[in-house]
FILOLUM-370479 format. One record per residue: residue number from 0; chain; residue in three letters; x, y, z of N, C-alpha, C in turn. Coordinates in Angstrom, 2 decimals, m for minus. Example, Ala and Ser with C-alpha at 12.3 -4.5 7.8 and 13.67 -1.06 7.14 Angstrom:
BEGIN
    i  ch   aa      n.u      n.v      n.w     ca.u     ca.v     ca.w      c.u      c.v      c.w
    0   A  ALA    13.19    m5.69     7.80    12.30    m4.50     7.80    13.20    m3.30     7.80
    1   A  SER    12.85    m2.25     7.08    13.67    m1.06     7.14    12.90     0.03     7.87
//
This chain:
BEGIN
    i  ch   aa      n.u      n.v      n.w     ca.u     ca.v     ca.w      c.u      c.v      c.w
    0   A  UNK   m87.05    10.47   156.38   m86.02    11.47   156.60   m84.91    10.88   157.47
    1   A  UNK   m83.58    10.96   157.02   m82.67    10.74   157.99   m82.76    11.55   159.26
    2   A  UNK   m82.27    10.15   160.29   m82.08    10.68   161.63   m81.14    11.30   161.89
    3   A  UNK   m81.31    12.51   162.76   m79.92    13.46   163.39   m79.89    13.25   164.91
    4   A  UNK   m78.79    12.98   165.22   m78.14    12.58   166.63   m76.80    13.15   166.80
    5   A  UNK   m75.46    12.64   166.51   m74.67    13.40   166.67   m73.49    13.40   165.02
    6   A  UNK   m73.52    14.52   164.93   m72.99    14.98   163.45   m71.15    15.66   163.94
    7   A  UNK   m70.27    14.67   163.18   m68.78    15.11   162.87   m67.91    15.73   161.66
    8   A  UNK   m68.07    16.58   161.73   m67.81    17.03   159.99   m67.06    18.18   159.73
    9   A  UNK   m66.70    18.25   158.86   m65.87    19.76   158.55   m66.76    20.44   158.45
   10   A  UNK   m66.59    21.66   158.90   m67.28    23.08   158.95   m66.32    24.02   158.22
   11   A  UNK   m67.78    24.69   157.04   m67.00    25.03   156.52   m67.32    26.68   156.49
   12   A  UNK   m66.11    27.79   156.38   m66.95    29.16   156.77   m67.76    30.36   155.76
   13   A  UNK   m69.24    30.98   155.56   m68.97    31.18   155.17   m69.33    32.92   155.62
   14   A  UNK   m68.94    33.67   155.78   m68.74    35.08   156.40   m70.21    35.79   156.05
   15   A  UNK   m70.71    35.91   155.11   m71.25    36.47   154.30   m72.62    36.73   154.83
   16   A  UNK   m73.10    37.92   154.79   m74.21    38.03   155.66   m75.33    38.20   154.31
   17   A  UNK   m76.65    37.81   154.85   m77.96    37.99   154.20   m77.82    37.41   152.53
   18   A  UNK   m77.64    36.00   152.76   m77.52    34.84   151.94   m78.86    34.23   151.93
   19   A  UNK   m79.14    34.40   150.29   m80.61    34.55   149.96   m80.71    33.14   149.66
   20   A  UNK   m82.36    32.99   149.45   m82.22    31.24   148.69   m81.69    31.53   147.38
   21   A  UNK   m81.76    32.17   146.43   m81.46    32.74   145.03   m79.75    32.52   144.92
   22   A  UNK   m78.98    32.51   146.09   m77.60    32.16   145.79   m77.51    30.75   146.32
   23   A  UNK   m78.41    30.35   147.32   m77.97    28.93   147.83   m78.18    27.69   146.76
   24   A  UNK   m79.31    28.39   146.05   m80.04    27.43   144.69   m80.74    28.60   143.70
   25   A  UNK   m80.23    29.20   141.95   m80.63    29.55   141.65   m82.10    29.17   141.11
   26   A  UNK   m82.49    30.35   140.52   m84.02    29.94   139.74   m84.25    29.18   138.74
   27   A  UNK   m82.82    28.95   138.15   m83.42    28.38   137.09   m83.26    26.82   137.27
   28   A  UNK   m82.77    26.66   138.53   m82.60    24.96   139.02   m83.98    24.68   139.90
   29   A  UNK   m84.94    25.65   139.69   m86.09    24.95   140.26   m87.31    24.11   139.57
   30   A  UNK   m86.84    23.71   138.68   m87.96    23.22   137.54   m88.57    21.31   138.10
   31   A  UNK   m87.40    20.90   139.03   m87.40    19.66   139.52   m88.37    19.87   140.64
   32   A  UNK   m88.76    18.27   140.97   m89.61    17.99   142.24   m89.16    17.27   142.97
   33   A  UNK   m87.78    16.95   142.59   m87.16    15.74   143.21   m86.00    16.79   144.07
   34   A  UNK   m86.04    15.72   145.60   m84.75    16.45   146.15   m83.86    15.86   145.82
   35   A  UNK   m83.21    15.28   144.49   m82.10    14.25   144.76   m81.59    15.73   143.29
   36   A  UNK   m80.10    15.72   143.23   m79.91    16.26   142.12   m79.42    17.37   142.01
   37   A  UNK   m79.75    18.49   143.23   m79.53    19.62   143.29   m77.93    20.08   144.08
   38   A  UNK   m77.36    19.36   144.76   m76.48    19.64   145.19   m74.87    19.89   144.48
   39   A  UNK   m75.26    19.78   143.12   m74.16    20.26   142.38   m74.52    21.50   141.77
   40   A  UNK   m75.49    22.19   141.75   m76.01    23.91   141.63   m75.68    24.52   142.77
   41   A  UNK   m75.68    24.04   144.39   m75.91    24.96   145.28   m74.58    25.86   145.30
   42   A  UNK   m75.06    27.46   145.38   m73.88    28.55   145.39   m73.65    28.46   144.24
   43   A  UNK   m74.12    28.12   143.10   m74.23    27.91   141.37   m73.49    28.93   140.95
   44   A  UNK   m73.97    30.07   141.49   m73.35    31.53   140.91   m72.17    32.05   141.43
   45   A  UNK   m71.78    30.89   143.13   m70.52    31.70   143.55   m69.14    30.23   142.92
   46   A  UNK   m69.61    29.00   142.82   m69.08    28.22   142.66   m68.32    28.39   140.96
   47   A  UNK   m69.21    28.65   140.71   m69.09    28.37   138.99   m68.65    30.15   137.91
   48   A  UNK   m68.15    29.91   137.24   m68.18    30.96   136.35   m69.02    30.75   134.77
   49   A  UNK   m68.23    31.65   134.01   m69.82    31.83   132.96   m69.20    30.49   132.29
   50   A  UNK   m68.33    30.17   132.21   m67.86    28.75   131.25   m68.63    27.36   132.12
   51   A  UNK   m68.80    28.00   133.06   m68.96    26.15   133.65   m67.64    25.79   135.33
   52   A  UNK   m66.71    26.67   134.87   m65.23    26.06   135.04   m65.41    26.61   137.30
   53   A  UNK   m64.76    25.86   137.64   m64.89    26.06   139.39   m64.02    27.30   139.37
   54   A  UNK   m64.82    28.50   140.56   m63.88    29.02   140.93   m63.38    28.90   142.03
   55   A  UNK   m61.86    28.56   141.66   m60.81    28.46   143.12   m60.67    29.12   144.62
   56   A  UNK   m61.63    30.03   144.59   m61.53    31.09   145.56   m62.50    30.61   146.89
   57   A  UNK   m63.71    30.06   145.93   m64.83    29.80   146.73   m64.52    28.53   147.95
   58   A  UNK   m65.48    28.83   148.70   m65.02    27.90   149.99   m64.73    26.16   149.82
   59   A  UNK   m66.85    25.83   148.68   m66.77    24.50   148.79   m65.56    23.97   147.81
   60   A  UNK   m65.02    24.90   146.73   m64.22    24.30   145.64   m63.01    24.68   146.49
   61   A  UNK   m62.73    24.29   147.19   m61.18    24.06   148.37   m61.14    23.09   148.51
   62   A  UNK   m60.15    22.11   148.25   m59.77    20.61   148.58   m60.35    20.66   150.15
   63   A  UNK   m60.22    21.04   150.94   m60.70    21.02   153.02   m61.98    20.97   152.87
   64   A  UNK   m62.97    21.70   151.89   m64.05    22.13   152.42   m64.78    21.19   151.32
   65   A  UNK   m64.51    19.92   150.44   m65.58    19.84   149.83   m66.25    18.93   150.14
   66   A  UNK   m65.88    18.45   151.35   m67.01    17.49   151.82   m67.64    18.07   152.72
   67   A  UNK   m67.87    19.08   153.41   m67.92    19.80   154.61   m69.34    19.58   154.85
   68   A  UNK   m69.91    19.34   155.72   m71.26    18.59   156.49   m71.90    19.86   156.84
   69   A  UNK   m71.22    21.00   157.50   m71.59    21.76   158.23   m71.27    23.48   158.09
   70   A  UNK   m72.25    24.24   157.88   m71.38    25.91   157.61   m71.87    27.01   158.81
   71   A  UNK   m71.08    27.31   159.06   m71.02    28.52   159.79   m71.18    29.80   158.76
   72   A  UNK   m72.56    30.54   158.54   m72.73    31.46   158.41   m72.78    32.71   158.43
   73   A  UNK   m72.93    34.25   157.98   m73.52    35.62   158.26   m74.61    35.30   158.60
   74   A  UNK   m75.21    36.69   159.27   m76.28    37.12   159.84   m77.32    36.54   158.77
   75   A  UNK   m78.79    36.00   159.02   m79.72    36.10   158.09   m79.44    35.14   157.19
   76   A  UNK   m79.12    34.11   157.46   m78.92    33.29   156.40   m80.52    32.64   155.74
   77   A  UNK   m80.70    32.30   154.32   m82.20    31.85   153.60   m82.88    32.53   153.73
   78   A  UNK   m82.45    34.41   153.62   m83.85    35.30   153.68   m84.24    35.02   151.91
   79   A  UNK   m85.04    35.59   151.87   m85.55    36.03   150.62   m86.65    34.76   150.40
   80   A  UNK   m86.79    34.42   149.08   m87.73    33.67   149.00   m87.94    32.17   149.54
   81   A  UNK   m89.64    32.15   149.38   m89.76    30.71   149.81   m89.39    29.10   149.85
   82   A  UNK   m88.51    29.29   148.56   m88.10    28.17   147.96   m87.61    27.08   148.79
   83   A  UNK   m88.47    25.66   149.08   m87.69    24.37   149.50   m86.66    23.92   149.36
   84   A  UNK   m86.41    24.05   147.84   m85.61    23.95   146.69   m83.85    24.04   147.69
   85   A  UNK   m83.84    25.10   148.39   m82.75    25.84   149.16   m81.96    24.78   150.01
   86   A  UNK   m83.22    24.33   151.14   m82.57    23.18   151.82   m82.03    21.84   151.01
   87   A  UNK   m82.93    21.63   149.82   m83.17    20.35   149.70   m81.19    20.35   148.85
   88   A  UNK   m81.26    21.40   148.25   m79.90    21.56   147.64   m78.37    21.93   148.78
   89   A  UNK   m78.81    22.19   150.08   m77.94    21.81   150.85   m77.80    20.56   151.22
   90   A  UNK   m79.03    19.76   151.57   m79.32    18.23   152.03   m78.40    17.40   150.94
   91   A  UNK   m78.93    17.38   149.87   m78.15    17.12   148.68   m76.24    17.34   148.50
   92   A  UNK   m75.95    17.86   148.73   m75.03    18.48   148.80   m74.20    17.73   149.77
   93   A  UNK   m74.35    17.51   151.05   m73.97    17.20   152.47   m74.16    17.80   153.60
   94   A  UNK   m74.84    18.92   153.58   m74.85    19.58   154.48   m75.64    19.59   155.64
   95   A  UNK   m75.27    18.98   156.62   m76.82    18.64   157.55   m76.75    19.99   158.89
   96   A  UNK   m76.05    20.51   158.93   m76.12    21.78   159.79   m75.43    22.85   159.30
   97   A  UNK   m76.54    24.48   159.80   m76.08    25.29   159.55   m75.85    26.43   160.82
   98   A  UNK   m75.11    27.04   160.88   m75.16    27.99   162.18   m74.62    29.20   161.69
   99   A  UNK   m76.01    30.15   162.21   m75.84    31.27   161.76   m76.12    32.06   163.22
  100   A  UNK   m75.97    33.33   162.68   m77.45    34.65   164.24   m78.57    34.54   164.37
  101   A  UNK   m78.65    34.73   162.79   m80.10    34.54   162.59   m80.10    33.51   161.40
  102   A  UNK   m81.52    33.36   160.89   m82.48    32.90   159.92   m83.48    33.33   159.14
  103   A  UNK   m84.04    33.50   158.25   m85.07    33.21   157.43   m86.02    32.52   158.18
  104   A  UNK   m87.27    32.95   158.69   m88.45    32.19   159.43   m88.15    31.11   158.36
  105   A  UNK   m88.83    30.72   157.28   m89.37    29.79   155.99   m88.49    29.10   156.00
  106   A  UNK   m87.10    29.59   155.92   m85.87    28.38   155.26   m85.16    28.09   156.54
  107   A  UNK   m85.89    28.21   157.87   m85.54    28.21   159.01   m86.34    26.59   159.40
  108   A  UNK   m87.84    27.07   158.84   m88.83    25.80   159.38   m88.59    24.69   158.52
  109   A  UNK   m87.74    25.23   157.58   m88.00    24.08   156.15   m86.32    23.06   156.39
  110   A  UNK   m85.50    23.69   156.94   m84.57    22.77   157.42   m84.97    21.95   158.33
  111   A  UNK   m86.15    22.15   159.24   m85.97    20.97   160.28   m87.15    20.01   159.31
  112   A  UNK   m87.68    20.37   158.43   m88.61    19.34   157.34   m87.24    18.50   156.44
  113   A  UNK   m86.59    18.93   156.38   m85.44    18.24   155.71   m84.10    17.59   156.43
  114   A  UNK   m84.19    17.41   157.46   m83.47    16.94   158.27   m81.72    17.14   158.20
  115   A  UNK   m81.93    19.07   158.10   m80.78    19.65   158.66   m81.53    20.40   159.85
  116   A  UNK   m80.34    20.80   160.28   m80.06    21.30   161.70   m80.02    22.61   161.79
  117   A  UNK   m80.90    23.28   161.39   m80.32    24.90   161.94   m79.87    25.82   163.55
  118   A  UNK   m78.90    26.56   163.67   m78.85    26.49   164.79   m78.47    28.35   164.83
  119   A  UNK   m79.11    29.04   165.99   m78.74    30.17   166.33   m77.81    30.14   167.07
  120   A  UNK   m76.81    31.15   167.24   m76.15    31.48   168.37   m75.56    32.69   168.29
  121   A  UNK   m75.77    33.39   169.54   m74.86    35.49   169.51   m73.98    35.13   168.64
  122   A  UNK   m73.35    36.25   167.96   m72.47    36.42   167.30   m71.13    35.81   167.79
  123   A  UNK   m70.86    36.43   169.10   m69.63    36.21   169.94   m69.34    34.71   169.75
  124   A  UNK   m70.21    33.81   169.72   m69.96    32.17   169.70   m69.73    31.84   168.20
  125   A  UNK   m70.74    32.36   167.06   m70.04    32.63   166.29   m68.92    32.68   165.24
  126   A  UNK   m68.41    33.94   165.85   m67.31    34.32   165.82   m66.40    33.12   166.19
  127   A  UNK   m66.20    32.53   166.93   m65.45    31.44   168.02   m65.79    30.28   166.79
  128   A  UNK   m66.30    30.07   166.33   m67.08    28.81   165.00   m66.20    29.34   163.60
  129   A  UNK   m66.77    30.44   163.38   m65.89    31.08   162.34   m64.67    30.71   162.04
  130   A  UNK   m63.85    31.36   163.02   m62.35    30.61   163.66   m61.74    29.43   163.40
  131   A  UNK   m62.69    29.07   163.97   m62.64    27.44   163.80   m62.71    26.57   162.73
  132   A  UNK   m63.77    27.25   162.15   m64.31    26.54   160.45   m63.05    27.45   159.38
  133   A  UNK   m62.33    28.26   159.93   m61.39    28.24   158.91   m59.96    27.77   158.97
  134   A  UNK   m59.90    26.91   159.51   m58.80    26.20   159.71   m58.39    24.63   158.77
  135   A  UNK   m59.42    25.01   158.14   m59.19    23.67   156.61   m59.79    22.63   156.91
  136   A  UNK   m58.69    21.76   157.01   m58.91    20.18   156.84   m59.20    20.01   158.38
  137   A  UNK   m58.51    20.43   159.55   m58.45    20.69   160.69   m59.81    21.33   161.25
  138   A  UNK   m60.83    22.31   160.36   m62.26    22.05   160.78   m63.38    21.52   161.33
  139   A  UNK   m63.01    20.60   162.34   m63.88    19.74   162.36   m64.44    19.93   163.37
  140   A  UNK   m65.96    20.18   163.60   m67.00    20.00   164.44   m67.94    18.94   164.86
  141   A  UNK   m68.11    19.28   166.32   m69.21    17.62   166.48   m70.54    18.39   167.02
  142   A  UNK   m71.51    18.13   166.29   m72.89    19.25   166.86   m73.28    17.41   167.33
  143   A  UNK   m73.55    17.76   168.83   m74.29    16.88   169.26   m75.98    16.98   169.45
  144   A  UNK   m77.03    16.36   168.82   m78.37    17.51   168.77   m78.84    16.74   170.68
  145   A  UNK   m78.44    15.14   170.82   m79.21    15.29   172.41   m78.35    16.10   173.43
  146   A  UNK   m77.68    16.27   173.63   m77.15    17.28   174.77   m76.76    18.72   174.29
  147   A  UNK   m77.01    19.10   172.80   m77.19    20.37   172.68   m75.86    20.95   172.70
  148   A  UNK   m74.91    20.54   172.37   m73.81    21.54   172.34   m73.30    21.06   170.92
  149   A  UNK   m72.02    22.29   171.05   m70.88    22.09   169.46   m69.58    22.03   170.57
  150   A  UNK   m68.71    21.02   169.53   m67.64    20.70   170.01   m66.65    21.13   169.34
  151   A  UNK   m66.09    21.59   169.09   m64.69    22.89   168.22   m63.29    21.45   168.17
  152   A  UNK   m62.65    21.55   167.99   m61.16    21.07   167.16   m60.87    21.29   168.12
  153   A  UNK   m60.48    22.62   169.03   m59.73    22.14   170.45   m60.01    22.08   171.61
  154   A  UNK   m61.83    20.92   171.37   m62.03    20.60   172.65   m63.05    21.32   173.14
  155   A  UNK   m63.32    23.01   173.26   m64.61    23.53   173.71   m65.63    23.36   173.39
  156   A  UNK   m66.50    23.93   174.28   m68.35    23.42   173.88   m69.17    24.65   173.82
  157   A  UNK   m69.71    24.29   172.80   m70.90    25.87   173.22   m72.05    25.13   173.08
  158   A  UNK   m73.02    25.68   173.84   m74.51    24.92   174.45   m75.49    25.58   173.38
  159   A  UNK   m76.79    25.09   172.57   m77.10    25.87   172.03   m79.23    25.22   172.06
  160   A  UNK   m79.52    26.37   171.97   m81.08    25.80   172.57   m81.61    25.19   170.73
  161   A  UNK   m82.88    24.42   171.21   m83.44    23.87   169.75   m85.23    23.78   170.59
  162   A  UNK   m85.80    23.83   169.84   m87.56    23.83   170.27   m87.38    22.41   170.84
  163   A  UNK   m87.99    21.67   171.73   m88.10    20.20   171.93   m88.78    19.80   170.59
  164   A  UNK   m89.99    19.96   170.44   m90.73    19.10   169.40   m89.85    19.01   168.04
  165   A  UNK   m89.10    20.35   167.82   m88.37    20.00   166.48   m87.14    18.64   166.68
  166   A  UNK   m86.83    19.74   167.75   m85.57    18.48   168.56   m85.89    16.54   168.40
  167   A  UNK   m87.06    16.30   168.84   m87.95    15.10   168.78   m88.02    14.73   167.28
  168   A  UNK   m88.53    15.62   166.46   m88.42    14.91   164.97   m87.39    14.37   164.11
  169   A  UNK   m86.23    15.48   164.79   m84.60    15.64   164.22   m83.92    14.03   164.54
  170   A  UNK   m84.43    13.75   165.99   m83.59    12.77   166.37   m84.16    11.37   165.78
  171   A  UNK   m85.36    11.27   165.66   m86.09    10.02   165.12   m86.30     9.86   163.69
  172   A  UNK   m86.14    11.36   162.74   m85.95    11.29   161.51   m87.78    11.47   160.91
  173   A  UNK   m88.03    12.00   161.85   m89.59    12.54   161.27   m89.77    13.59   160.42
  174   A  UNK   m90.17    13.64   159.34   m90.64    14.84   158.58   m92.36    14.96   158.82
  175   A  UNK   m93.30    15.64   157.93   m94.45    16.02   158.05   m95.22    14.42   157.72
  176   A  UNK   m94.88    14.05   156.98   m95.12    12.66   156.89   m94.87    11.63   157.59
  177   A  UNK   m93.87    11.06   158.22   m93.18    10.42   159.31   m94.71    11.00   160.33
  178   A  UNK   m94.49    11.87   161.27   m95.38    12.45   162.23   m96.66    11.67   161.56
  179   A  UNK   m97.17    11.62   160.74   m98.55    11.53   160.60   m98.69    10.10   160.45
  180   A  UNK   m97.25     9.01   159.67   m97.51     7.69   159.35   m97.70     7.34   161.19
  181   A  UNK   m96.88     8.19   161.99   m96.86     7.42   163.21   m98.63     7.28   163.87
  182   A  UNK   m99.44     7.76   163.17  m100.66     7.55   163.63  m101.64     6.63   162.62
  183   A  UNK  m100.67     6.21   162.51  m101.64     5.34   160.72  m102.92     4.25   161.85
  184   A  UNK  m102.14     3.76   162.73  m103.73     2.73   163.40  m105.14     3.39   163.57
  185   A  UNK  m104.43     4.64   163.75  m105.73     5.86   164.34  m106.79     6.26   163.13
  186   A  UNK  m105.60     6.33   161.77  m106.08     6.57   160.99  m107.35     5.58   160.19
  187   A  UNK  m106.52     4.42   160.38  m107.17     3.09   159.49  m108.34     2.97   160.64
  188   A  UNK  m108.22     3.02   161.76  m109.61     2.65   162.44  m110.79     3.68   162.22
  189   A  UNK  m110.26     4.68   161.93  m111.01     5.85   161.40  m112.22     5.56   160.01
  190   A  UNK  m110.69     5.36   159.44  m111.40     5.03   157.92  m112.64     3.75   157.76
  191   A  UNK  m112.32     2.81   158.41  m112.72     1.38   158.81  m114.37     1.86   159.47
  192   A  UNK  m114.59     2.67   160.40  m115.81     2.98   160.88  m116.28     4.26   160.21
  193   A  UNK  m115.67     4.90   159.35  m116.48     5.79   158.88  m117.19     4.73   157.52
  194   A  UNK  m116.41     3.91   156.71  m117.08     3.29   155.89  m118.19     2.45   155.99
  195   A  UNK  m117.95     2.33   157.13  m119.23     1.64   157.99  m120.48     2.14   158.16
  196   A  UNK  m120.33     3.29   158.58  m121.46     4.22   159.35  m121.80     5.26   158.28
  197   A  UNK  m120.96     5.48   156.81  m121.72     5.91   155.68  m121.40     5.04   154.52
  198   A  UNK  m121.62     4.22   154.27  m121.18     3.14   153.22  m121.70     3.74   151.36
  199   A  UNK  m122.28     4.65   151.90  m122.65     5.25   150.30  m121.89     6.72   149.93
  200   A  UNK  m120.98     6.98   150.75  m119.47     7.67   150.74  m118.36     6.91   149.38
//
């Protein structure tokens, strides 16, 4: 998993409260196992019309916003279903942080397995991000994850808390796997004396 340390990117806004996985990645783009691929579906249904053809209105199809690293959200962002699928099609995409109020427990735990950044903060700060992320090309945010703040276009900071242990995986690029290779000696000495001590295993 890529490492997260400090991220510079356009932020891009998107207002909209209680943004399901079902719009971030529809259903019928879940047939893959691969995270590589998906980031030209994500927002499938707000991006695209019934031809195929971009609609102009939408945030990422804005010349400012289509590289945008980072979104400032509504309330509740990745409720609804369980789907991985969600992050892996933001990851895909570019997106390594999201900041919302809230979260989705599931698509909350499943970003820090995919090495984006989710981040709470009151509304009021927010709001202040919002602002900010709509200012185009001029968008640009610096989420620093070791000292914990966001850095705005003109200069302010807002401080924002993260669990340590997630914090710890984010920065070294650990997923569920990573964590566990880091014990592989433990493991192999394991394996090494159990074959020993039951050899008809």
């Amino acid at each position: 998993m890529e490492k997260f340390t400090t991220l510079t990117g356009v932020a891009a806004p998107m207002p909209l409260v209680n943004i399901d996985t079902d719009m971030i990645i529809p259903k019928q783009f879940l047939k893959t196992i691969k995270r590589s691929g998906l980031g030209v579906n994500l927002f499938d249904e707000m991006r695209y019309d019934e031809n195929g053809d971009e609609i102009p209105d939408f945030v990422l199809n804005q010349p400012a916003y289509r590289d945008a690293q980072i979104l400032v959200a509504g309330d509740n962002f990745g409720c609804g279903s369980s789907r991985e699928h969600a992050p892996w099609a933001l990851a895909d995409f570019g997106i390594r942080c999201v900041i919302s109020t809230s979260f989705a427990d599931i698509f909350f735990n499943n970003c820090f397995k995919n090495g984006i950044l989710p981040i709470v903060l009151p509304q009021s700060e927010v709001d202040k991000l919002m602002d900010d992320a709509s200012r185009g090309a001029n968008a640009v945010l610096t989420v620093d994850l070791e000292n914990q703040t966001i850095t705005g276009p003109d200069g302010g900071s807002i401080a924002f808390d993260v669990e340590p242990f997630r914090k710890h995986c984010l920065l070294n690029g650990l997923d569920d796997i990573g964590l566990t290779m880091q014990k592989s000696g433990s493991i192999d000495a394991f394996e090494t004396r159990y074959a020993q001590e039951a050899p008809w295993l």
